[in-house]
N, C-alpha and C positions, 0 to 999 in steps of 0.2 A: 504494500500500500504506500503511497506517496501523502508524503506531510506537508503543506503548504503553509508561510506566516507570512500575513501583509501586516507591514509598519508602517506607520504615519508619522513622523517625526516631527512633533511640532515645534523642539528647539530651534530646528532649521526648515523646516516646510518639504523636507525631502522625504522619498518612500522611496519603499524595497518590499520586493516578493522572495523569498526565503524557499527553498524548495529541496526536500530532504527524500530519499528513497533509497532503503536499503538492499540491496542487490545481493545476490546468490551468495555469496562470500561474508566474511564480516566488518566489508565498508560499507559504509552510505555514501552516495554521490550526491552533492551539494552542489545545486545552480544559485544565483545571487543576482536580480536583476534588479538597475534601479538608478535613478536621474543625480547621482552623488557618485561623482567621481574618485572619492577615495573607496567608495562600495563595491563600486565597478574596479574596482586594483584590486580587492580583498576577494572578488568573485574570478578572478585569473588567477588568486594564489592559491585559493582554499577551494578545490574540486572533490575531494572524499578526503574522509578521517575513517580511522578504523574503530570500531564501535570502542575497543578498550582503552583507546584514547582521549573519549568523551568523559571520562571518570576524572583525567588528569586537572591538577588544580590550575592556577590562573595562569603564573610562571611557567606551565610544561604544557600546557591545552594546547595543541596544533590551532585552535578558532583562533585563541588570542593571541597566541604569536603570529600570526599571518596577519590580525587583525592590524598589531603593531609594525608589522614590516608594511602595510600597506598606508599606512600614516592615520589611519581611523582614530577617532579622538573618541578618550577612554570614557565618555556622556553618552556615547552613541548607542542606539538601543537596538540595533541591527545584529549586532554582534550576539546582544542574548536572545537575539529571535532565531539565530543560526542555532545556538546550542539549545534551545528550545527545541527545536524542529529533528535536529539530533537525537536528543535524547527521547523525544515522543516515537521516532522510525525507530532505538533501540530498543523501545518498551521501557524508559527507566519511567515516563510520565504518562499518564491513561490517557489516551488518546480521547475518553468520551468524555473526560473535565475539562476538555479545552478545548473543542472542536463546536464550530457555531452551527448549529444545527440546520441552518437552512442554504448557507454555501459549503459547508462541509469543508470551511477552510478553519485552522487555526486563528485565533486571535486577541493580536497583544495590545491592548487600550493602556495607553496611558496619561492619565487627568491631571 
């Protein structure tokens, strides 16, 4: 099954679609589409992690060090919609507490 999160980023008015799908093996493959050019660098650097890397703390996370090689400013809320979507396609988060029942996409509000 494929995990999808739309951000709205209201610090800066930019959005991202987040797209997680765990494939036969124990990567997920990660697409990152989205009108923020440091996103669009983090979505060329960061194409799959392997599920036992998603466990890793902030300093060893494959997300956020790509996050940080790609110059994404540590406010940005992209980055926890990637390991959101992560971890939903590993099973670490129940996919039906979080999934909007009528697009059947994830999603992260932030007020």
């Amino acid at each position: 099954m494929v995990t999808k999160v739309s951000v709205d980023i209201p610090i800066c008015g930019k959005k991202a679609m987040v797209t997680a799908e765990k494939d036969s093996s124990s990567k997920i493959d990660i697409t990152i589409q989205s009108d923020c050019e440091y996103i669009r660098r983090l979505a060329e650097n960061l194409k799959e992690i392997d599920i036992k890397d998603a466990y890793m703390s902030f300093g060893e996370n494959p997300i956020f060090i790509s996050a940080k090689n790609s110059n994404v400013t540590v406010t940005c809320l992209v980055t926890c919609a990637v390991a959101n979507a992560v971890w939903v396609e590993a099973g670490l988060i129940s996919r039906s507490l979080t999934q909007d029942e009528k697009t059947r996409e994830l999603k992260l509000k932030f007020l």
